[in-house]
C-alpha positions in Angstrom: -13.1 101.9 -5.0 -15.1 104.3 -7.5 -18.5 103.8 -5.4 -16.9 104.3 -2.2 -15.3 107.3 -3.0 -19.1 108.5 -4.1 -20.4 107.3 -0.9 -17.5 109.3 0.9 -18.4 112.4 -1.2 -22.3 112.1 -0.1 -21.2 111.1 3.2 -19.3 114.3 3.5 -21.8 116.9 1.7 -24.4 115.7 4.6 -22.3 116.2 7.4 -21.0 119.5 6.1 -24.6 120.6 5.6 -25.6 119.6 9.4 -22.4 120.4 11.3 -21.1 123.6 9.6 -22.2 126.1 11.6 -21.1 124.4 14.7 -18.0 123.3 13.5 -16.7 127.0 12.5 -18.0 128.7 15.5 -15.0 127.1 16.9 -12.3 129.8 17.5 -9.5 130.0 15.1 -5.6 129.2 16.1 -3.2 131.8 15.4 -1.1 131.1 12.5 2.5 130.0 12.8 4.9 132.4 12.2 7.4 131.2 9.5 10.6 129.7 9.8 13.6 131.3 9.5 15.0 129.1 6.2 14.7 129.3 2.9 11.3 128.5 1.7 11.2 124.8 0.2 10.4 125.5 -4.3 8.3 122.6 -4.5 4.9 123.6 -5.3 1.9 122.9 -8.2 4.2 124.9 -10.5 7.0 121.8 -10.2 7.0 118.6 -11.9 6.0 115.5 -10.5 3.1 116.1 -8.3 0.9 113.1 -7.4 -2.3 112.2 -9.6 -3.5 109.5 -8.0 -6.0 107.5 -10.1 -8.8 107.5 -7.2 -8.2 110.3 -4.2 -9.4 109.0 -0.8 -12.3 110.8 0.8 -11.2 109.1 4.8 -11.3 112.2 6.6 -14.5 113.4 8.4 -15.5 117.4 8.2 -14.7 118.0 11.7 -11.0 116.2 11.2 -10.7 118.8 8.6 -12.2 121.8 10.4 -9.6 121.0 12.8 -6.3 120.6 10.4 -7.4 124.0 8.9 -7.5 125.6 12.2 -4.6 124.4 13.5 -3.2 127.2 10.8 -5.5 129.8 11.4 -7.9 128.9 8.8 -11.8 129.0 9.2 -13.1 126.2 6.1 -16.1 126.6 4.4 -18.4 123.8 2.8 -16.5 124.0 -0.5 -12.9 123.0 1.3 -15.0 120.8 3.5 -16.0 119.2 0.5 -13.2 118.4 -1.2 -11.2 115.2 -1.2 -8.3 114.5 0.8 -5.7 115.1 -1.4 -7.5 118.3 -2.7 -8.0 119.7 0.8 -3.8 118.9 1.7 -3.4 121.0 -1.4 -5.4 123.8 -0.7 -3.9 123.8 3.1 -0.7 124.1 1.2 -1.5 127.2 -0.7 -2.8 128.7 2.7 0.2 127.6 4.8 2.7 130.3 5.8 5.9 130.7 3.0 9.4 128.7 4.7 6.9 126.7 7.2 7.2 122.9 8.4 3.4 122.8 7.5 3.8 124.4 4.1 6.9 121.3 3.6 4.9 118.8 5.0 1.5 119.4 3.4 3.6 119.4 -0.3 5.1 115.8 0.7 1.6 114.7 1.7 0.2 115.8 -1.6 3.5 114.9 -3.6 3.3 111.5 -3.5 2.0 107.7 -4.6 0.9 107.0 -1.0 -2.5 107.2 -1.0 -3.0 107.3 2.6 -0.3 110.5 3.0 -3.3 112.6 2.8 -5.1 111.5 5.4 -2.5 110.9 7.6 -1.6 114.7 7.3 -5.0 116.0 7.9 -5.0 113.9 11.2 -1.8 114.0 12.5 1.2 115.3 10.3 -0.6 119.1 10.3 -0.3 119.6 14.4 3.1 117.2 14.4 4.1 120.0 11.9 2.8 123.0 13.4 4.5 122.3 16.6 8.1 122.0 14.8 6.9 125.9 13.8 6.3 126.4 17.2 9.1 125.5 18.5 11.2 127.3 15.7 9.3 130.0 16.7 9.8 129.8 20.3 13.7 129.6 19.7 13.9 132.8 17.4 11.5 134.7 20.3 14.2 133.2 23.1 17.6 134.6 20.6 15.4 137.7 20.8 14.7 137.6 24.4 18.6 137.4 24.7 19.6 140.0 22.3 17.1 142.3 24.3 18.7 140.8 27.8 22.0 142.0 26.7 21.2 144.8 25.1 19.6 146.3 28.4 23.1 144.7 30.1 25.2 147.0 27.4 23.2 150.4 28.2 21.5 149.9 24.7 17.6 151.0 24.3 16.1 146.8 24.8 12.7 148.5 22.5 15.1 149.0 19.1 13.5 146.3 17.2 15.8 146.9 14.1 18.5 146.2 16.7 16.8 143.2 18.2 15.8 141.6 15.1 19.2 141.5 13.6 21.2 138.2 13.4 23.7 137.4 16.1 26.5 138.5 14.3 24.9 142.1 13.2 24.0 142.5 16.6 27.2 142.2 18.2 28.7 144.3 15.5 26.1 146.9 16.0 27.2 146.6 20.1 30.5 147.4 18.8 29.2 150.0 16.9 27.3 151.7 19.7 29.4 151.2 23.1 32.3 153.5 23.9 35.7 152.5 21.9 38.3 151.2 23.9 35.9 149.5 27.3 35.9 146.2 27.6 32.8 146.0 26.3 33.8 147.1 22.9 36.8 144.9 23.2 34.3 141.9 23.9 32.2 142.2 20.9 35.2 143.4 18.4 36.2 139.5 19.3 33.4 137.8 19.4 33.2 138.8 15.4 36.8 138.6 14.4 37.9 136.7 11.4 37.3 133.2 11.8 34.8 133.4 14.6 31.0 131.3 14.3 28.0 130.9 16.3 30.1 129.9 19.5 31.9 132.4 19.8 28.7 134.8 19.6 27.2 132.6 21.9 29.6 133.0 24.4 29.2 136.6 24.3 25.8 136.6 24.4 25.7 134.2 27.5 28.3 135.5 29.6 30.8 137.7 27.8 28.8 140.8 27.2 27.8 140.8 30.9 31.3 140.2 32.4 32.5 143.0 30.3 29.8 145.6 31.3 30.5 144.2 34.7 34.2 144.9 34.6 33.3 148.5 32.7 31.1 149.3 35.5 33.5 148.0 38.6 36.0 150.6 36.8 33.8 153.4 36.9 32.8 153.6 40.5 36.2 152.5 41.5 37.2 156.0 39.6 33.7 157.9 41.2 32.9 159.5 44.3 30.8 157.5 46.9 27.7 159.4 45.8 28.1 159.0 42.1 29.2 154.9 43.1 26.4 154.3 44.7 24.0 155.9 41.8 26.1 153.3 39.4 25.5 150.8 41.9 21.5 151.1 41.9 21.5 151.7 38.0 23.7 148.4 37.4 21.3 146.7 39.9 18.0 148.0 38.1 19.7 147.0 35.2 20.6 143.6 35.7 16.7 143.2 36.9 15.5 144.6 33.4 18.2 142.4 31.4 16.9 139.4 33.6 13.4 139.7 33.1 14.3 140.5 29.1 16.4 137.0 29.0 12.8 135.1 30.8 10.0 136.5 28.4 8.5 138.3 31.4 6.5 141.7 31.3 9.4 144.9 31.9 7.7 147.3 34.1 9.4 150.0 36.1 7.6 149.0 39.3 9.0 146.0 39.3 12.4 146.7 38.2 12.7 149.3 41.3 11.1 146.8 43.5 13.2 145.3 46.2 15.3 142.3 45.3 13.2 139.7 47.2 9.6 140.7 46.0 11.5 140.7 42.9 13.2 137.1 42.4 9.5 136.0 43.9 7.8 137.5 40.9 10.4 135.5 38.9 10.0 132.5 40.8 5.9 132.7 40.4 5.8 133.6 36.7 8.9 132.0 34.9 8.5 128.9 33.1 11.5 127.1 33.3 12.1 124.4 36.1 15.9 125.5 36.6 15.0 128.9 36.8 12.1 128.7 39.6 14.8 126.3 41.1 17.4 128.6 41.2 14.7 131.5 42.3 13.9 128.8 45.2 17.1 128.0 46.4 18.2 132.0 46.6 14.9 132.8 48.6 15.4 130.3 51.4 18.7 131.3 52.1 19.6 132.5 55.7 18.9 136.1 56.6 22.5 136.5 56.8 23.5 135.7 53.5 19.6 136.7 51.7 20.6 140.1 49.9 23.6 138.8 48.5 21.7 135.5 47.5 19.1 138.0 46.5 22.0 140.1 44.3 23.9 137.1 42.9 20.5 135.6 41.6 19.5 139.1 39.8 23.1 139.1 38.6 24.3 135.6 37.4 22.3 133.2 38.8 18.8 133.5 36.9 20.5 134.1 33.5 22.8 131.0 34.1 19.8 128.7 35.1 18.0 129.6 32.0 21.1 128.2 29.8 20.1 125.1 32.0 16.7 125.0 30.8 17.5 126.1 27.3 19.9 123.4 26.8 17.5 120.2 28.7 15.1 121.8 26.1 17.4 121.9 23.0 18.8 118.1 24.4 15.3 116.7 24.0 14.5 118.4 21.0 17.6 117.3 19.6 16.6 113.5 20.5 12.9 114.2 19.0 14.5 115.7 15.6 16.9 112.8 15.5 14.6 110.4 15.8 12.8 111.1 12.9 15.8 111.7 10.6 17.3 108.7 11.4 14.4 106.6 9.7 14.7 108.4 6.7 18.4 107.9 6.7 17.5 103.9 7.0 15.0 104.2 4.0 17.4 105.8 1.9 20.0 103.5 2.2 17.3 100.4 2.2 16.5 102.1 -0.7 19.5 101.7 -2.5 18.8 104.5 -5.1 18.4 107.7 -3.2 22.2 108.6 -3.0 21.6 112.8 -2.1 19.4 112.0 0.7 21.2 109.4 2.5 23.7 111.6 2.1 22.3 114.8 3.2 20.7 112.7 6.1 23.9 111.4 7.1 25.6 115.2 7.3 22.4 116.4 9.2 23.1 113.3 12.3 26.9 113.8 12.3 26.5 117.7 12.6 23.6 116.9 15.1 22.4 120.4 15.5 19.3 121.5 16.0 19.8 124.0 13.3 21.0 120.9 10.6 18.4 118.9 11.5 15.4 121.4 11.6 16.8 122.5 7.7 17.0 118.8 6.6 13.1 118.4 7.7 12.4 121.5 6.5 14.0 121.2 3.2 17.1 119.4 2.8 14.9 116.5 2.1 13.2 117.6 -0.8 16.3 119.2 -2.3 17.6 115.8 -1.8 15.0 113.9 -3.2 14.8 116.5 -6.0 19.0 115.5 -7.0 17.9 112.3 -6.7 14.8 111.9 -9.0 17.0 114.4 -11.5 17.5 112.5 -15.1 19.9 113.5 -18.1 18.3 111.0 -21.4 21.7 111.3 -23.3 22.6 108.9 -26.1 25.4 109.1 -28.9 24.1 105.6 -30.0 26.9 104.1 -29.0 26.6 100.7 -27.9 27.0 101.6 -24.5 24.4 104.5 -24.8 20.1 104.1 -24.6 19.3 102.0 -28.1 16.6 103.6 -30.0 13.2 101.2 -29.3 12.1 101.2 -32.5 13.3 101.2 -36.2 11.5 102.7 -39.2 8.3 103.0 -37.3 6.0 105.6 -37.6 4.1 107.1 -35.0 0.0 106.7 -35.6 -0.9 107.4 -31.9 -2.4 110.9 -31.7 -0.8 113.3 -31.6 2.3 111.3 -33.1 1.7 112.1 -36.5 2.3 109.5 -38.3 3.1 109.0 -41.8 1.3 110.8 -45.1 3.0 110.4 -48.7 6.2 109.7 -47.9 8.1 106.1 -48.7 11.4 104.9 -49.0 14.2 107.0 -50.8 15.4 103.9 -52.3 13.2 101.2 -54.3 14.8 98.7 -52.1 12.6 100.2 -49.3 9.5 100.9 -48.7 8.7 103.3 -45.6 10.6 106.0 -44.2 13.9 104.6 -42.3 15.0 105.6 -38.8 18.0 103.5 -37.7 21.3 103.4 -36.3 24.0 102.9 -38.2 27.9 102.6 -38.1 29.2 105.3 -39.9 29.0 109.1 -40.4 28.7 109.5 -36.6 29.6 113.3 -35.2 31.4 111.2 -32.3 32.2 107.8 -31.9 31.2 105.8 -34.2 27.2 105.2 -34.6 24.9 107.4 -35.1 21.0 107.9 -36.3 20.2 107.9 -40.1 16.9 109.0 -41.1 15.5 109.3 -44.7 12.5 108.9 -47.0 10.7 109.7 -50.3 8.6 112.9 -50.4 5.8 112.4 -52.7 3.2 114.9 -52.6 4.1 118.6 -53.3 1.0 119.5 -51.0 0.8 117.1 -47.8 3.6 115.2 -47.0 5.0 114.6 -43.7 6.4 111.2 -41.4 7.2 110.9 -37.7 8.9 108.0 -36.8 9.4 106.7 -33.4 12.9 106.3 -31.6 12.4 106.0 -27.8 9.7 105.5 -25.2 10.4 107.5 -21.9 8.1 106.2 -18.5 7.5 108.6 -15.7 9.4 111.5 -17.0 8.6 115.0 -16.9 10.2 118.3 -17.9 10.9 120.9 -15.2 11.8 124.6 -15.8 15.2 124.0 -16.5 14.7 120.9 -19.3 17.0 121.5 -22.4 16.9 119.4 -26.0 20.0 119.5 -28.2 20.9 117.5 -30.4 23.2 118.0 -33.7 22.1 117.1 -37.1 24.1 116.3 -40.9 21.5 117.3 -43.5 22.5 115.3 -46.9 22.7 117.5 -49.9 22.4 115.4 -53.3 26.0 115.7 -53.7 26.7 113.4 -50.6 23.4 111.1 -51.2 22.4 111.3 -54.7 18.6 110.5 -54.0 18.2 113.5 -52.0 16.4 116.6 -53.5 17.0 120.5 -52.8 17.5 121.2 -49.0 14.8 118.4 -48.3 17.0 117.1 -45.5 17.1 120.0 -43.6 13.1 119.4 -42.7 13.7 117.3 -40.2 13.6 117.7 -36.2 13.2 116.2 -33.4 9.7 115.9 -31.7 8.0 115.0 -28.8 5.0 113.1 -27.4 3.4 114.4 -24.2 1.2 112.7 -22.1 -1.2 115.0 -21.8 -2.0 114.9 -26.1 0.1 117.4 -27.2 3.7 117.6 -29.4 6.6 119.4 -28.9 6.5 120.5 -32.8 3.2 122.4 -32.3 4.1 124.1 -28.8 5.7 127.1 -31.0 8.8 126.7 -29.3 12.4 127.8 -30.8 15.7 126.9 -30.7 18.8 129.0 -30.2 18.6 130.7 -33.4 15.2 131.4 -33.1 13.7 129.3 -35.7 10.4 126.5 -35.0 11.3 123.7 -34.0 8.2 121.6 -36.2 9.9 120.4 -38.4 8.8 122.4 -41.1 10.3 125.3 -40.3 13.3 124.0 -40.0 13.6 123.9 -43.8 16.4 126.0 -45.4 17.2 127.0 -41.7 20.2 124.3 -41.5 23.2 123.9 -43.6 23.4 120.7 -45.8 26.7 118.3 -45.5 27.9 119.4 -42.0 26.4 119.3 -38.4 24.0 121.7 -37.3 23.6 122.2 -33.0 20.0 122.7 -32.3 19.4 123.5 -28.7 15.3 123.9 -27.4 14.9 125.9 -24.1 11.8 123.3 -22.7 11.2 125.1 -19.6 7.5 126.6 -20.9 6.4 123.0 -20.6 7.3 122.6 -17.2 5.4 119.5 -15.7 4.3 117.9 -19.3 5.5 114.4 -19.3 7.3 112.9 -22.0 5.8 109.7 -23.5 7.9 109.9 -27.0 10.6 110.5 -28.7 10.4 111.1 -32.4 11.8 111.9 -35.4 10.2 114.3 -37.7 10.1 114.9 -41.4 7.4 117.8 -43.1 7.1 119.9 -45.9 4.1 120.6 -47.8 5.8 122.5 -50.7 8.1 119.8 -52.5 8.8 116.1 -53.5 12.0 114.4 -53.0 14.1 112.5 -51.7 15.2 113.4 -47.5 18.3 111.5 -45.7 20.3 112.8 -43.3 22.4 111.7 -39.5 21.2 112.7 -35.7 23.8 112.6 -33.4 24.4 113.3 -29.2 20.4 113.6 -28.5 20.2 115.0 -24.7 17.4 115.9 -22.6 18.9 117.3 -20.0 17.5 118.0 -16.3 14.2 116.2 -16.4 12.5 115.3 -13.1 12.1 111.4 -13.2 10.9 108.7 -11.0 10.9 104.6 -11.3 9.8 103.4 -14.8 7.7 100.7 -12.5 7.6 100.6 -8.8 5.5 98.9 -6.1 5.4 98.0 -2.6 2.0 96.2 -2.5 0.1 99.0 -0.8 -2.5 100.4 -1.4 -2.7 103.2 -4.2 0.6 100.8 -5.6 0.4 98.7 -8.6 -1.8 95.2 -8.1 -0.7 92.2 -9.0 -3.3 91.6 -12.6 -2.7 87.6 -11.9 -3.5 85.7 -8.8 -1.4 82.0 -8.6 -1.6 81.9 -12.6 1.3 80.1 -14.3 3.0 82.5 -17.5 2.3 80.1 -19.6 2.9 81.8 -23.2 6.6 81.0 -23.7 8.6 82.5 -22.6 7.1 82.9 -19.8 8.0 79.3 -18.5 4.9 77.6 -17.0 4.8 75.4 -13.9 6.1 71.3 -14.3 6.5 69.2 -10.9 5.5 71.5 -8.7 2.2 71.8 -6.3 1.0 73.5 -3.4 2.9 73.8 -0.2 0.3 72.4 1.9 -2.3 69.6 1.2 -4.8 72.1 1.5 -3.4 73.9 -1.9 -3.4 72.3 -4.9 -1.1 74.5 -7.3 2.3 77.2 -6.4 1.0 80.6 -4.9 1.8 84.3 -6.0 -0.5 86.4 -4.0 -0.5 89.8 -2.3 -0.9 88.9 1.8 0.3 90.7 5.0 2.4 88.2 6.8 5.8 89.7 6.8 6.2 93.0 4.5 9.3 94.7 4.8 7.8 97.9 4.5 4.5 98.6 4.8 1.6 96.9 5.4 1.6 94.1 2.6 4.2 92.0 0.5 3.7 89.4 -2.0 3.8 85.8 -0.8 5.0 82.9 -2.7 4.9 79.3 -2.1 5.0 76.0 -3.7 6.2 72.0 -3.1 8.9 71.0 -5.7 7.7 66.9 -6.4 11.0 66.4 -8.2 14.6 66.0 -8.3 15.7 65.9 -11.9 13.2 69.4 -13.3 11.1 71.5 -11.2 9.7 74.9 -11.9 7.0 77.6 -11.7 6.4 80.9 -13.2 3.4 82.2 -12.2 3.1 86.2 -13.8 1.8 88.9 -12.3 2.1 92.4 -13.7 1.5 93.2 -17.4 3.5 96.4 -18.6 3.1 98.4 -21.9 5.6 100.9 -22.5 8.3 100.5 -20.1 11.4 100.2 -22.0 15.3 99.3 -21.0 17.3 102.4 -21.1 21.4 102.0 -20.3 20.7 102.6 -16.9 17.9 100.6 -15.8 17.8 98.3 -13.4 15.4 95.8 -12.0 15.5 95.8 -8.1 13.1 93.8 -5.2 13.5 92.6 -1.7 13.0 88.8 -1.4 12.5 87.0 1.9 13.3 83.2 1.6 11.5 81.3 4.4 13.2 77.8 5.9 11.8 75.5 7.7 12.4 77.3 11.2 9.8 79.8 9.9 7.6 77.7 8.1 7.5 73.9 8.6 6.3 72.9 5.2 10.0 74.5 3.8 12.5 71.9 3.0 16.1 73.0 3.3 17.3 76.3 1.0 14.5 75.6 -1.5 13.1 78.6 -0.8 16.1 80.4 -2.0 15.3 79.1 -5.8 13.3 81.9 -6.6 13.7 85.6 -8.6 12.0 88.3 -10.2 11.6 87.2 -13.6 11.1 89.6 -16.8 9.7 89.1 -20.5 11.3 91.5 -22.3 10.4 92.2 -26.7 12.5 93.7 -28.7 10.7 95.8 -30.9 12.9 96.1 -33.5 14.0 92.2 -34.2 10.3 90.9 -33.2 12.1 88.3 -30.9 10.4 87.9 -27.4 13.2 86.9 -24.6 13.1 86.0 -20.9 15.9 88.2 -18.1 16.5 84.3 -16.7 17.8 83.2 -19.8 19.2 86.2 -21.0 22.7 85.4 -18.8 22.1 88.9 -16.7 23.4 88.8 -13.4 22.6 90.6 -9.8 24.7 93.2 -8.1 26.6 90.5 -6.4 27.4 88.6 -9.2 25.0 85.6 -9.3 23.0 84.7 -11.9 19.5 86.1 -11.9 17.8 82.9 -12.9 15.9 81.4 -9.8 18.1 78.2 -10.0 21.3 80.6 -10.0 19.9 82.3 -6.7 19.8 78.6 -4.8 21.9 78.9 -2.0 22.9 82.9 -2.6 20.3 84.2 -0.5 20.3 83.9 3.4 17.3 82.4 5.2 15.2 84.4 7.4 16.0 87.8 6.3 15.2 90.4 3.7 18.0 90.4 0.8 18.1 93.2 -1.4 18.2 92.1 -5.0 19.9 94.4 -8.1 20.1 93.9 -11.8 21.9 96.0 -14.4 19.4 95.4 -17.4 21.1 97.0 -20.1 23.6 94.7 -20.9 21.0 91.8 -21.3 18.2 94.3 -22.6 19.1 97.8 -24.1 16.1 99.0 -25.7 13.6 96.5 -25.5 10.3 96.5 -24.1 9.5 94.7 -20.8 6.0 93.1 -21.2 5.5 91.2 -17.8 6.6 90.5 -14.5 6.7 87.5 -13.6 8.0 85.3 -10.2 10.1 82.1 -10.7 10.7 79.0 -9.0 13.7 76.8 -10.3 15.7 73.5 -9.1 16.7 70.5 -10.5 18.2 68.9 -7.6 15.5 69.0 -4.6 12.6 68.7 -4.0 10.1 69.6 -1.1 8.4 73.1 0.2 9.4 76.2 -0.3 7.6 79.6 0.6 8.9 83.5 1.1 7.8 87.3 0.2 8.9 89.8 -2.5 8.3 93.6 -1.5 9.5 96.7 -3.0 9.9 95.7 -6.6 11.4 98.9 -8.6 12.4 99.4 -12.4 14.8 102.2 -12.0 15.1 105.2 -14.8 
């Protein structure tokens, strides 16, 4: 992948170097105005954006050149010659503030996809730049009516801090304006009552404002002289041209309002855009001489401004269609999903209000605000035994920058290294918390950071927060404990880009350090302390470790003390492990290759499903993926009825850890014989995600089949428990609580299982979408 990407880069510099100067002769497209919405906050400055390990080079210069103009932007070589992702960024930073191509150009560089890059600079860019066309087209037609009724009102049309104002300010400044007490005052003072919304403006800007000027006007020539009639007559015809032509987008000239009513509704009929409208225009031109002029009249009047509500609203019904069709999908990966509980929901509300307004916002942003509640994390534990068990016990942290240990032992002769451990008593609440001591033997260099939890794919965002509280022992409640030792002690961090918490210069509350050192003297011995950290100045720094801290270069000692309610609150999280097969996804680090080391299970009586395989399969193909194009295919031929299996392993894991809420959670597709001849009966139901967990703190090495864990719908999660539980033919989602089974222990491996005692024959289906969730 490495070399190709060089080749790509070459590739590119040459044909940036030879078509350059054609390519940005090309004349630039105007810029998108911006939507009217609240700018989406997602950005470089937030947490989460995508590293991917190898950025695709796929597009050519001239795809670029045209993505950057389709915003107004003239590239040179240097954007030219930057990778995909690079170049989505950089259109991002370029793209107008509260713009679909600003939203779209984060998701596209936001994400694990490593085609979403690509895909943006080819299509999503112009899909997105029309959405702020239309958007911008909409806010020039609620203009074009504001101005339309304006005129209609006997208000100046060219007032643009009039025009620009939201319905509801304009109407109040029509009240405002016309004379108190005519009808059209009366109009506007109830289109903006108390309790009144868009429809009600909308009917006053439609029809309302013009049947009250109407009725306003009919009442002043009834009360005029046939002179001054007739004058009020030709103004309200003039007018009614001026507020017709404002309504249509047309040029307002005086010629043409003050030409006669036929050369007039031709002008219409030869320059609007609408199909109702030039309809309408039609339909009043060939009308008999006898009734033209009033034709003529009704069309200047009523006619043209109704048929452009016709057109409006054929537009805003297929636009409606277009918008829900792509929020529906999202709505069914959501809920497919199974974890994304904000944006199903905010998907659902955007359908069932099913407004182009709702469903422009969602696109625009509701999504990522949703996604954003979704991916939010509290790590909270009060070591109770339904709360995230520590990972470790009296370990000390070696890896850079953890620390590790330097003079310090155990505070007992009984024990030999610094202890960090739960225990069952002198808990702040309930009734365990974390003890932590040791032996200070150097007055010059001592110091020990021992490890309590491993955190995967976690990052701090602006609003992060540590507190914890901490019981300092004083001699008198822990005899081997010297001075104010005890209070030396804090909890640190290990961020994954090789720096600490304790040397960030951070401070808590009280404005002390929070390295441990210099939290000496700083908290009172024999009671609980509340420190709180404000984390938000290491926005985007992911958290690889948890640890806990002793140092203080000055004194010996003995240290011992209790850590209680640990809470990192508001961090921006995604799945501890997640692939779909894709590419730019996790691979698969074994091919058909039995776990052998136990637990991992092995493979006895069972051999290919066809004669032309010789051993069970576990491979990535791209016969049936649910989503995507790939899944991972498995297959095998069961040669006995009293004990048949296969584990075959696929994905080695480091440090993903069990936390109380993790779950494991896959699609499986069980084939039968229908689909795939060489299947005998439900075999192919006998299969599940399997696990090899270590616990870190016992030594002992377990597997999730044995382990008595069972799925969301209450079977057991080893493959011979899911015989018969899964339906044939389809893709069955597939949950499991681990914490019960696992709190705190390490998942080393991934394996897929095959288990029946019973049968014996074929069996053969897919896994896709296999998540660890936080």
């Amino acid at each position: 992948m490495s070399v190709r990407i060089r080749r790509g880069r070459v590739s590119a510099g040459l044909m940036a170097a030879g078509l350059l100067a054609g390519l940005l002769s090309a004349p630039a497209v105007a810029q998108a105005a911006p939507v009217v919405a609240a700018p989406i906050t997602a950005g470089p400055d937030s947490t989460m954006a995508a590293a991917l390990a190898e950025p695709t080079n796929l597009a050519t210069p001239e795809q670029k050149v045209k993505a950057a103009a389709e915003i107004g932007v003239v590239p040179d070589a240097a954007l030219l010659l930057m990778n995909d992702q690079a170049f989505v960024l950089e259109i991002w930073r370029r793209a107008k503030e509260g713009s679909y191509v600003k939203a779209e150009a984060w998701r596209a560089y936001d994400t694990a996809d490593a085609g979403a890059a690509y895909a943006f600079i080819t299509t999503g860019i112009f899909n997105a730049s029309h959405d702020d066309a239309l958007v911008d087209y909409a806010a020039a037609q609620a203009k074009a009516r504001r101005s339309s009724v304006a005129v209609t009102v006997g208000l100046d049309p060219s007032d643009i801090a009039l025009i620009e104002k939201n319905d509801r300010d304009f109407i109040f400044s029509v009240w405002q304006r016309v004379t108190a007490g005519s009808h059209v005052w009366t109009a506007a003072q109830q289109a903006i009552a108390d309790g009144t919304g868009q429809a009600e403006w909308d009917v006053f800007l439609d029809t309302g404002a013009a049947a009250a000027a109407e009725q306003d006007l009919r009442e002043a020539i009834e009360k005029a002289n046939e002179a001054e009639a007739e004058r009020l007559r030709a103004e309200q015809l003039v007018a009614a041209k001026q507020s017709l032509l404002q309504l249509l987008l047309l040029p307002v000239t005086t010629e043409l309002v003050n030409a006669p009513d036929r050369q007039f509704v031709l002008h219409v009929y030869t320059n609007a855009k609408g199909a109702e409208v030039k309809l309408s225009a039609q339909t009043a031109l060939n009308a008999p001489d006898a009734q033209l002029a009033q034709s003529l009249k009704d069309y200047i009047f009523t006619g043209g401004a109704a048929a452009n509500r016709r057109d409006e609203d054929a537009a805003a019904a297929k636009e409606l269609a277009a918008y829900r069709e792509r929020v529906i999908p999202i709505r069914d990966a959501a809920k497919h999903d199974g974890f994304a509980p904000a944006l199903l929901a905010a998907a659902d509300k955007a359908l069932t209000d099913n407004t182009l307004i709702a469903l422009q916002t969602f696109l625009l942003k509701g999504q990522d605000e949703a996604r954003a509640k979704d991916r939010r994390l509290d790590f909270a534990t009060g070591f109770e035994a339904a709360d995230s068990r520590p990972n470790w016990q009296n370990t000390a942290d070696g890896i850079s920058p953890g620390g590790g240990s330097v003079n310090v032992g155990g505070i007992v002769s009984t024990v030999t290294t610094a202890e960090l451990g739960v225990r069952d008593k002198g808990a702040r609440t309930g009734t365990y918390t974390l003890m932590y001591s040791g032996m200070d033997n150097s007055a010059t260099r001592s110091f020990n950071y021992n490890q309590a939890f491993a955190l995967t794919n976690v990052a701090v965002r602006t609003t992060s927060t540590l507190s914890y509280w901490i019981y300092p022992q004083s001699s008198a409640t822990f005899g081997q404990v010297s001075g104010s030792n005890s209070t030396c002690v804090a909890i640190d961090m290990v961020f994954g880009d090789g720096t600490s918490l304790r040397d960030r210069f951070l401070k808590d509350q009280n404005g002390n350090e929070v390295h441990p050192a210099r939290q000496c003297g700083r908290l009172t011995l024999d009671t609980w302390n509340e420190v709180v950290v404000d984390l938000g100045s290491q926005a985007g720094k992911v958290i690889k470790r948890v640890d806990v801290g002793y140092d203080q270069p000055a004194n010996t000692g003995g240290y011992r003390g209790f850590i209680d309610d640990l809470k990192i609150s508001d961090l921006e999280s995604g799945p501890k492990f997640g692939t779909s097969l894709e590419t730019g996804d996790p691979t698969p680090q074994w091919t058909n290759t039995a776990s052998s080391v136990k637990p991992g299970g092995g493979v006895s009586n069972v051999g290919g499903v066809v004669s032309s395989v010789t051993i069970p399969e576990l491979f990535v193909g791209t016969t049936s993926p649910r989503t995507g194009a790939k899944d991972l295919l498995y297959s095998g031929k069961d040669n006995s009825t009293t004990s048949s299996y296969a584990y075959l392993k696929a994905y080695g894991l480091t440090d993903t850890y069990v936390s109380a809420n993790t779950k494991l959670s896959y699609w499986i597709y069980p084939q039968s014989s229908t689909a795939f001849s060489w299947v005998s009966g439900s075999n192919s139901t006998c299969v599940a995600v399997d696990l090899i967990l270590e616990d870190k703190i016992s030594g002992a090495t377990a597997s999730l089949r044995d382990s008595g864990a069972k799925d969301a719908r209450g079977n057991s999660i080893h493959p011979g428990g899911q015989c018969g539980k899964l339906p044939l033919d389809t893709w069955t989602q597939v949950v499991v609580p681990l914490a019960g089974v696992a709190n705190g222990q390490r998942i080393a491996q991934i394996d897929v299982g095959y288990d029946q005692k019973a049968n014996s024959g074929g069996y053969r289906g897919f896994i896709d979408d296999i998540r660890i969730i936080q």
